[in-house]
TITIVO-594379 format. One line per 10 residues: number of its first residue (from 1); for each residue x, y, z of N, C-alpha, C. Coordinates in steps of 0.02 Angstrom, whole numbers. Example, Ala and Ser with C-alpha at 12.3 -4.5 7.8 and 13.67 -1.06 7.14 Angstrom:
<sites>
1 = 660/-284/390/615/-225/390/660/-165/390  642/-112/354/684/-53/357/645/2/394
</sites>
This chain:
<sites>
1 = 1877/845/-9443/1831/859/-9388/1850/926/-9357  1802/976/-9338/1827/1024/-9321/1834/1034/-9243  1854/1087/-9207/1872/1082/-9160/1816/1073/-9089  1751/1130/-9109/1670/1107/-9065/1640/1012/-9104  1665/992/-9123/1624/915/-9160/1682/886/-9093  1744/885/-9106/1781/854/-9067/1782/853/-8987  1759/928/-8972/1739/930/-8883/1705/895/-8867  1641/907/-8909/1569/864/-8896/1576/799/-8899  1631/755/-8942/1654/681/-8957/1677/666/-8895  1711/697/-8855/1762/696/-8773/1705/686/-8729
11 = 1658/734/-8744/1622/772/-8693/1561/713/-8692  1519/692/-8729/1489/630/-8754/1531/571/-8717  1583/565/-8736/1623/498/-8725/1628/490/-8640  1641/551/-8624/1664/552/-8556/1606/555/-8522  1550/586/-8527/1482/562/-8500/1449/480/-8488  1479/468/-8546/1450/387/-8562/1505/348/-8514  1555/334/-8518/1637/318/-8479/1609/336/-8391  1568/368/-8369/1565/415/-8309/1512/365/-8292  1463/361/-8330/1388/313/-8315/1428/244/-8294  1446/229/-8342/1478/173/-8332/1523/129/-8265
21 = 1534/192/-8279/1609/184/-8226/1559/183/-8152  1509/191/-8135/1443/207/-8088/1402/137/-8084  1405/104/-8144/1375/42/-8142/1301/39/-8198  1295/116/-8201/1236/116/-8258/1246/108/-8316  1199/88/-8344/1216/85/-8424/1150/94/-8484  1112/134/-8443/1052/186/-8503/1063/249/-8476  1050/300/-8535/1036/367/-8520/987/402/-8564  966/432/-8546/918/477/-8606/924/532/-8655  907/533/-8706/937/608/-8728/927/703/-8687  869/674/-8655/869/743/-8613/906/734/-8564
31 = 935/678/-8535/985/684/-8474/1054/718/-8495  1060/683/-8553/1133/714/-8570/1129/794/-8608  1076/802/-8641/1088/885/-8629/1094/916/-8578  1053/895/-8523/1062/934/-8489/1112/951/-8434  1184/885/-8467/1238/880/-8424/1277/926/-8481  1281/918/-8548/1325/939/-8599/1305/1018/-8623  1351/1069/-8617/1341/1123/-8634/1332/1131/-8693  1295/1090/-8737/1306/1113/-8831/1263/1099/-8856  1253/1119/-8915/1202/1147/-8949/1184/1067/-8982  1108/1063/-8960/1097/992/-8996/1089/958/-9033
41 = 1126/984/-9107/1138/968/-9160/1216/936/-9159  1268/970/-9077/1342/953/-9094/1319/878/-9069  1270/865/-8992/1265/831/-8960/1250/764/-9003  1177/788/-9066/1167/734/-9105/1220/692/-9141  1257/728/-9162/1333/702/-9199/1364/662/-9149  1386/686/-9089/1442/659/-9047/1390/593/-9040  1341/595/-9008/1302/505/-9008/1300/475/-9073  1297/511/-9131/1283/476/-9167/1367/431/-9191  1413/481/-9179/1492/442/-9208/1481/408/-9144  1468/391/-9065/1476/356/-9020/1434/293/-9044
51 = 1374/276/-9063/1346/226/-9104/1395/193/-9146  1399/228/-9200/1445/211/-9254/1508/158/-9238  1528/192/-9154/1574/158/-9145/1571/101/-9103  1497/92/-9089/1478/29/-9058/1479/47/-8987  1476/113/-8974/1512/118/-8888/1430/107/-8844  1365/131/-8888/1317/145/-8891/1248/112/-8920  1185/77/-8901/1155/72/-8968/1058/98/-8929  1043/110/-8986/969/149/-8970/912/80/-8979  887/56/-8948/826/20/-8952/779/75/-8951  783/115/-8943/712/183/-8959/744/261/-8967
61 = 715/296/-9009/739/380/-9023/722/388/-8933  800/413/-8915/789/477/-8886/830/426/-8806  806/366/-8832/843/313/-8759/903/284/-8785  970/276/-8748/1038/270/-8767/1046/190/-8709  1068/132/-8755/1091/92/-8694/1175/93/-8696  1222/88/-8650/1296/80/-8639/1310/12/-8675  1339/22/-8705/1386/-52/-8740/1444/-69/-8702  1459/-124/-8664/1526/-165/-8650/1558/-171/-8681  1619/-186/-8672/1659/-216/-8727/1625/-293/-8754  1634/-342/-8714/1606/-400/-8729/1521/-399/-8752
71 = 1501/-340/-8767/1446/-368/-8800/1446/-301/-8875  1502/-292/-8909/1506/-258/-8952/1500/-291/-9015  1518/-337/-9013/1506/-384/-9066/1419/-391/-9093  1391/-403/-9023/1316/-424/-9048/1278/-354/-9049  1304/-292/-9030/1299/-204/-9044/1242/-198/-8967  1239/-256/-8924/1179/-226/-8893/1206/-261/-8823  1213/-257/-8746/1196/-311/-8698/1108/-327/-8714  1121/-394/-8669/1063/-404/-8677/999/-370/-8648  947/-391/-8666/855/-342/-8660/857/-347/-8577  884/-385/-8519/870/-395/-8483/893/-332/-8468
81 = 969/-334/-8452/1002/-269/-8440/982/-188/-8436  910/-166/-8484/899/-118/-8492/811/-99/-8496  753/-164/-8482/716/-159/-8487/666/-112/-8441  686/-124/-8397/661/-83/-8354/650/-18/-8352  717/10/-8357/716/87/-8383/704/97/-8459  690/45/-8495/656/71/-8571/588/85/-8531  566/31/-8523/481/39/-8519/456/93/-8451  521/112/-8416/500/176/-8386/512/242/-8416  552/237/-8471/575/299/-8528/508/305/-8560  455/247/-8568/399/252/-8604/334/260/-8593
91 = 356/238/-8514/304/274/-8465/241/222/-8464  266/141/-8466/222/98/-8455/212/51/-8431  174/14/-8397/172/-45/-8354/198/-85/-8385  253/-154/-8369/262/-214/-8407/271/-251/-8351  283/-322/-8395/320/-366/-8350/367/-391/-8399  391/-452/-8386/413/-474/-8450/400/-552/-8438  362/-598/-8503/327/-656/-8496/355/-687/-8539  299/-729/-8559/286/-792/-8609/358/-821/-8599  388/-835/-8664/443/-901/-8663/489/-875/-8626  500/-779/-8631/556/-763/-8583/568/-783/-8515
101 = 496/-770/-8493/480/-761/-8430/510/-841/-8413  465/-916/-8446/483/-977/-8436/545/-996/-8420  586/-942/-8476/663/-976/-8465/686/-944/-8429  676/-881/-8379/697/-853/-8325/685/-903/-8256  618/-928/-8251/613/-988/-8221/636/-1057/-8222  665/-1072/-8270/702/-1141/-8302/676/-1174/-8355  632/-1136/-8361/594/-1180/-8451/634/-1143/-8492  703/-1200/-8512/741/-1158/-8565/762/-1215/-8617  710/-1270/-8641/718/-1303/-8680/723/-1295/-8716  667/-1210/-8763/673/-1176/-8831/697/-1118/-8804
111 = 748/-1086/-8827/766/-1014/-8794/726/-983/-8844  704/-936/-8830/636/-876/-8861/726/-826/-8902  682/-834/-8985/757/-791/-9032/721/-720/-8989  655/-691/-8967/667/-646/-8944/624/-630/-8876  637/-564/-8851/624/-550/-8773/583/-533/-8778  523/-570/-8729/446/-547/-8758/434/-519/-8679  401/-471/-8683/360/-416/-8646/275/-394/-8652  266/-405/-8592/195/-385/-8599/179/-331/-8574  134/-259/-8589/125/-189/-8593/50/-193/-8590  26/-144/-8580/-60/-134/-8559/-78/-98/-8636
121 = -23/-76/-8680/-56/-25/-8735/-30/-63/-8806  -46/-78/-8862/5/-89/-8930/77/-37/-8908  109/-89/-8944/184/-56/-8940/233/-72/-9011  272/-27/-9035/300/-67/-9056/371/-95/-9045  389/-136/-9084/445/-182/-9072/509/-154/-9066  551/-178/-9025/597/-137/-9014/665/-166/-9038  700/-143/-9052/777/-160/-9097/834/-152/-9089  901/-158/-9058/959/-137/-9063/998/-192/-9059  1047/-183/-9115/1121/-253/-9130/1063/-313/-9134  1094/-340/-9103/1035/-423/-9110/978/-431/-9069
131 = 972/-398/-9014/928/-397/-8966/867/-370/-8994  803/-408/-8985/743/-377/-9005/690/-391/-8954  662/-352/-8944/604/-338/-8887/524/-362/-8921  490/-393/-8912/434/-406/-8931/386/-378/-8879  329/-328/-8889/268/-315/-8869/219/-340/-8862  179/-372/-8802/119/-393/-8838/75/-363/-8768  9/-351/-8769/-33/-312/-8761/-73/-358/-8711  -85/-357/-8639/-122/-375/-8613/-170/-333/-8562  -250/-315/-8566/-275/-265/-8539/-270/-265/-8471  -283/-348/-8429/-268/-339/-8372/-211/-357/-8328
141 = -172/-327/-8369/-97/-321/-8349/-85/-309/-8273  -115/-259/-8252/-101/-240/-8178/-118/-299/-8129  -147/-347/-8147/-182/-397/-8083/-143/-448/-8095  -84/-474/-8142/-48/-516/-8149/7/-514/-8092  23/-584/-8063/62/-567/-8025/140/-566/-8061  185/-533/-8009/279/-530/-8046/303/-527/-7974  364/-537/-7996/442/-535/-7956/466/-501/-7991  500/-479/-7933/552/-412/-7968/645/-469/-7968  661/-465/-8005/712/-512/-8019/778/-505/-8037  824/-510/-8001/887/-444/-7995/913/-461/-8066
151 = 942/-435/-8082/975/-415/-8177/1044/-405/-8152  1110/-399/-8205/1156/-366/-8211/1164/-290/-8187  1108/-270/-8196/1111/-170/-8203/1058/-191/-8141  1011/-213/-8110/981/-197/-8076/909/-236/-8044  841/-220/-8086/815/-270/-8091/750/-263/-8128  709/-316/-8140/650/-307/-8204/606/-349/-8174  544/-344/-8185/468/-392/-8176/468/-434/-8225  446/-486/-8183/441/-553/-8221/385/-603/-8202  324/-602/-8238/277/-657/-8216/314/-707/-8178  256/-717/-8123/250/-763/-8080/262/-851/-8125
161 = 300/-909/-8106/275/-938/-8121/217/-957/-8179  175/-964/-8094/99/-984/-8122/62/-939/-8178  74/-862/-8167/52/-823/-8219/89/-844/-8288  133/-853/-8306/184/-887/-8355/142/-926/-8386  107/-978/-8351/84/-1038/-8371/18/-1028/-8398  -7/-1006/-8380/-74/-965/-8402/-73/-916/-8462  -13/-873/-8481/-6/-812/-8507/4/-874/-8571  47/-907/-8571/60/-961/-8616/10/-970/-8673  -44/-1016/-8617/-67/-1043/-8672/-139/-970/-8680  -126/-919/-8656/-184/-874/-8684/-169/-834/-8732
171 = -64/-827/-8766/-48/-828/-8811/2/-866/-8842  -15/-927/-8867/-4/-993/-8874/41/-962/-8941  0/-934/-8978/27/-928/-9049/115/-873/-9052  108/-853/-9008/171/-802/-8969/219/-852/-8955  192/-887/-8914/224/-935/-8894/267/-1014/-8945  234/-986/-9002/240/-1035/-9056/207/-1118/-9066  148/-1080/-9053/83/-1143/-9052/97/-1191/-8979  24/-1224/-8985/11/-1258/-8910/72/-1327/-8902  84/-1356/-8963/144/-1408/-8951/204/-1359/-8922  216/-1319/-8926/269/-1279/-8911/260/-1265/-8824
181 = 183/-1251/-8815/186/-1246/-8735/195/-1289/-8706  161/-1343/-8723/148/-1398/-8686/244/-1447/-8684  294/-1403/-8734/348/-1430/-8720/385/-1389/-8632  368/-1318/-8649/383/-1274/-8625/361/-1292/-8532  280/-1320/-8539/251/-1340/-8468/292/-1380/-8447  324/-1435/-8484/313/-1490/-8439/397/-1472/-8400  420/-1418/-8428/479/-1409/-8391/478/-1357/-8348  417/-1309/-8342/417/-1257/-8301/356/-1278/-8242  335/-1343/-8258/302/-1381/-8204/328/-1378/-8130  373/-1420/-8115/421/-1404/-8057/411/-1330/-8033
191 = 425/-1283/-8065/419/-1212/-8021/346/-1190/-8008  307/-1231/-8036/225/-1209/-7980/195/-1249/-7939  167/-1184/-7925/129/-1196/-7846/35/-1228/-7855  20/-1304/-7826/-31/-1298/-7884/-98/-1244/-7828  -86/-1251/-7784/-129/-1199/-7741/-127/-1130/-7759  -84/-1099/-7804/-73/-1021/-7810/-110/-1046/-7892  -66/-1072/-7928/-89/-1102/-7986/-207/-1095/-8000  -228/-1142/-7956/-294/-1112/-7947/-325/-1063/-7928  -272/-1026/-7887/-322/-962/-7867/-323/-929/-7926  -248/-913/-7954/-251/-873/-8011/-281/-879/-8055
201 = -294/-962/-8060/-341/-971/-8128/-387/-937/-8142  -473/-899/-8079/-495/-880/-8079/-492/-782/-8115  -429/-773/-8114/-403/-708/-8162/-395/-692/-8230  -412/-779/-8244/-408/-787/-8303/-484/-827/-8335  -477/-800/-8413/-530/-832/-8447/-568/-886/-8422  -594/-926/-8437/-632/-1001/-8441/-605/-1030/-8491  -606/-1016/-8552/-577/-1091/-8597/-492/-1085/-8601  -464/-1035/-8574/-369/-1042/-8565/-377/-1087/-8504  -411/-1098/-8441/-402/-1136/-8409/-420/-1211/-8433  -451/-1207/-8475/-496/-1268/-8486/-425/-1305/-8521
211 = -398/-1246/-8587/-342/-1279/-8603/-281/-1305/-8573  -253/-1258/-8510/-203/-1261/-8484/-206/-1345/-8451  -266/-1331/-8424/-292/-1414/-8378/-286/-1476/-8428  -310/-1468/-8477/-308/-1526/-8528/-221/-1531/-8537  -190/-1501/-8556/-107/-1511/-8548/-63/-1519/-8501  -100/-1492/-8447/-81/-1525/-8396/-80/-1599/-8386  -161/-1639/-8397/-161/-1692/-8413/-124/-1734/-8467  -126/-1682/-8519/-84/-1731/-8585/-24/-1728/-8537  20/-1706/-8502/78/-1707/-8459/98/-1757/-8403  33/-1775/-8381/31/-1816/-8329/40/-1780/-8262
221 = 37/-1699/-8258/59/-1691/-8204/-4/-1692/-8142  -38/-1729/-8111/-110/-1724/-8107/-91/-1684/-8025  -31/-1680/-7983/-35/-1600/-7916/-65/-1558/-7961  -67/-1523/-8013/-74/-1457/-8047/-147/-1451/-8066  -153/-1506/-8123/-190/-1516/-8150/-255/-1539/-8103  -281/-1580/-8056/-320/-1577/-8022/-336/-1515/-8001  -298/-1488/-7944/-328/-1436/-7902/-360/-1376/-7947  -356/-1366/-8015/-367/-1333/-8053/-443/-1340/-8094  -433/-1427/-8080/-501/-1446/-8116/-549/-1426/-8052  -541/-1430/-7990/-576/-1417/-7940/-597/-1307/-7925
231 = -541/-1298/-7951/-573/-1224/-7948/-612/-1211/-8007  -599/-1241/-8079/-641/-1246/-8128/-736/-1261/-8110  -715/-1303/-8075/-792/-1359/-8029/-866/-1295/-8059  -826/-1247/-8030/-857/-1199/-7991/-885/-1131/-8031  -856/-1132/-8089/-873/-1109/-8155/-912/-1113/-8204  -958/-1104/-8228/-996/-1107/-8267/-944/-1120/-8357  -925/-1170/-8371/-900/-1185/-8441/-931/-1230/-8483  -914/-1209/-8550/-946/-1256/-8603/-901/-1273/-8627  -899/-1317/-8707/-857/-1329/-8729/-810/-1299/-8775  -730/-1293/-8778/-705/-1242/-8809/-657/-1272/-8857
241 = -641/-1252/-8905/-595/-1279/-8950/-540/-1284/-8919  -477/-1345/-8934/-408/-1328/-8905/-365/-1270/-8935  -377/-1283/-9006/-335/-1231/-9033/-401/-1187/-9084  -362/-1115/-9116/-405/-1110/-9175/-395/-1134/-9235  -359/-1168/-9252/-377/-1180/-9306/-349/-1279/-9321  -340/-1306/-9364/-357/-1374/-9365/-401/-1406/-9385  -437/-1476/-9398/-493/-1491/-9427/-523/-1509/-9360  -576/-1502/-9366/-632/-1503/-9317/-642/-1583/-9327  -654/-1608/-9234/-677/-1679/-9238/-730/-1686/-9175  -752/-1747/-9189/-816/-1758/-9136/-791/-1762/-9050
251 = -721/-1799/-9069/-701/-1803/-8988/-689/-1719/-8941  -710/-1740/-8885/-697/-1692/-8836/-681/-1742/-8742  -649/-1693/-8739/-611/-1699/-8682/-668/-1708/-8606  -678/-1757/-8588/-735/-1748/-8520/-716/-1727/-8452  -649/-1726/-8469/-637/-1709/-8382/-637/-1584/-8405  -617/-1588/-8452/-615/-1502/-8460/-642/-1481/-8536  -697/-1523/-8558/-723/-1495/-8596/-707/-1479/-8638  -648/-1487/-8672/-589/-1458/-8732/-622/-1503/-8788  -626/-1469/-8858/-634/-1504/-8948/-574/-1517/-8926  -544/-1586/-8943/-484/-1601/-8966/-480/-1578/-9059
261 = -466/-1515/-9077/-476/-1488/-9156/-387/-1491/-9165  -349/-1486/-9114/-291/-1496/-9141/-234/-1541/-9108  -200/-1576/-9138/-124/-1638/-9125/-80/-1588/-9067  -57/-1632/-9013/-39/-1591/-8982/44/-1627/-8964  106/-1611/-8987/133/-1643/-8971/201/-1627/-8949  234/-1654/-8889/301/-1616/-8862/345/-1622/-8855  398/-1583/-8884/466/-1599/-8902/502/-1635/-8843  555/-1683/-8853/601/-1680/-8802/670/-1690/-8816
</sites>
């Protein structure tokens, strides 16, 4: 190694060691040029042997997260730790939902193998050590409600509850099909509100409510599930399949209008 590879290795190291030592643990590649006097080909090397050595790992060109010791093994802390400032490195609205979101609330019967995020644009998937970020695309992202929810490093948005419950079953298949929600509901039941629960409904589709309500009922939880059928009242709905796909049958659901087209059934 020659003697400018080796400054830049110090000089790299000791930048990263400095963040740290501060409590942060992302940086960007234009932040650190513009702390490191060198030419950014030495700079590329010195991150790249800092990777190598696990001190470092990139879930995106150009964004750097800090590695702990205790999480060198799995090459990444976890998505919570750094989400925030990814999706502000990328310059986009998120929150973070579906099963994540559930088990941030206590639905942690299935832990989600990954951290799902919802964004207003396609994205793609994001990667470092074991940690993987899932994208998924919702247009009216901005009217969903979140909590901001303190983290290790700081803090990240996280559907509401009730938005959770909804986001669910409007991507059921994300979620790993409707038996999978309806395991997921009956434990993230307890944390809603069924009065917030209806207003919001109205933010959402007609046949996701129609579904959510029918599982509610397959649940027995009828605080939720009522007040919901009552903001429904008021809606103009027809009848909607439960799931897409399944064999189609004559029965349907009279209190919400649901094809029963698919078995719905929940783990315990």
């Amino acid at each position: 190694m020659d003697a400018i590879s080796d400054i830049s290795d110090q000089s790299a190291a000791a930048y990263v060691e400095g963040l740290q030592a501060g409590g942060r643990y992302t940086f960007t590649g234009v932040e650190i040029r513009a702390r490191m006097l060198r030419s950014d080909t030495a700079i590329e090397a010195a991150l790249r042997r800092l990777k190598k050595r696990g001190r470092i790992a990139t879930p995106r060109r150009g964004f750097y997260v800090i590695v702990p010791p205790e999480y060198r093994q799995a090459g990444c802390p976890p998505a919570s730790w750094f989400i925030d400032g990814l999706m502000g490195f990328l310059g986009r609205p998120y929150y973070v939902g579906l099963l994540s979101a559930a088990a941030i609330h206590g639905a942690a019967h299935q832990q989600p193998m990954v951290f799902q995020v919802m964004t207003d644009v396609a994205t793609r998937d994001a990667e470092a050590g074991r940690v993987r970020i899932e994208f998924h695309v919702k247009s009216t992202l901005e009217t969903s409600p979140v909590a901001k929810v303190q983290t290790e490093t700081g803090y990240m948005r996280v559907s509401t509850p009730e938005a959770t419950a909804l986001d669910l079953v409007r991507f059921a298949r994300a979620a790993g099909g409707l038996s999978s929600v309806a395991t997921v509901l009956e434990e993230l039941a307890e944390s809603l509100d069924p009065g917030e629960l209806a207003t919001l409904s109205h933010s959402f589709r007609t046949p996701e409510v129609q579904r959510l309500g029918y599982l509610l009922d397959l649940l027995g939880v009828s605080r939720l599930a009522d007040p919901l059928a009552e903001a429904l009242h008021v809606r103009r709905h027809r009848p909607v399949p439960l799931g897409p796909g399944g064999e189609s049958e004559e029965s349907v659901d009279g209190r919400w209008r649901v094809i029963l087209n698919e078995r719905v059934e929940v783990n315990v």
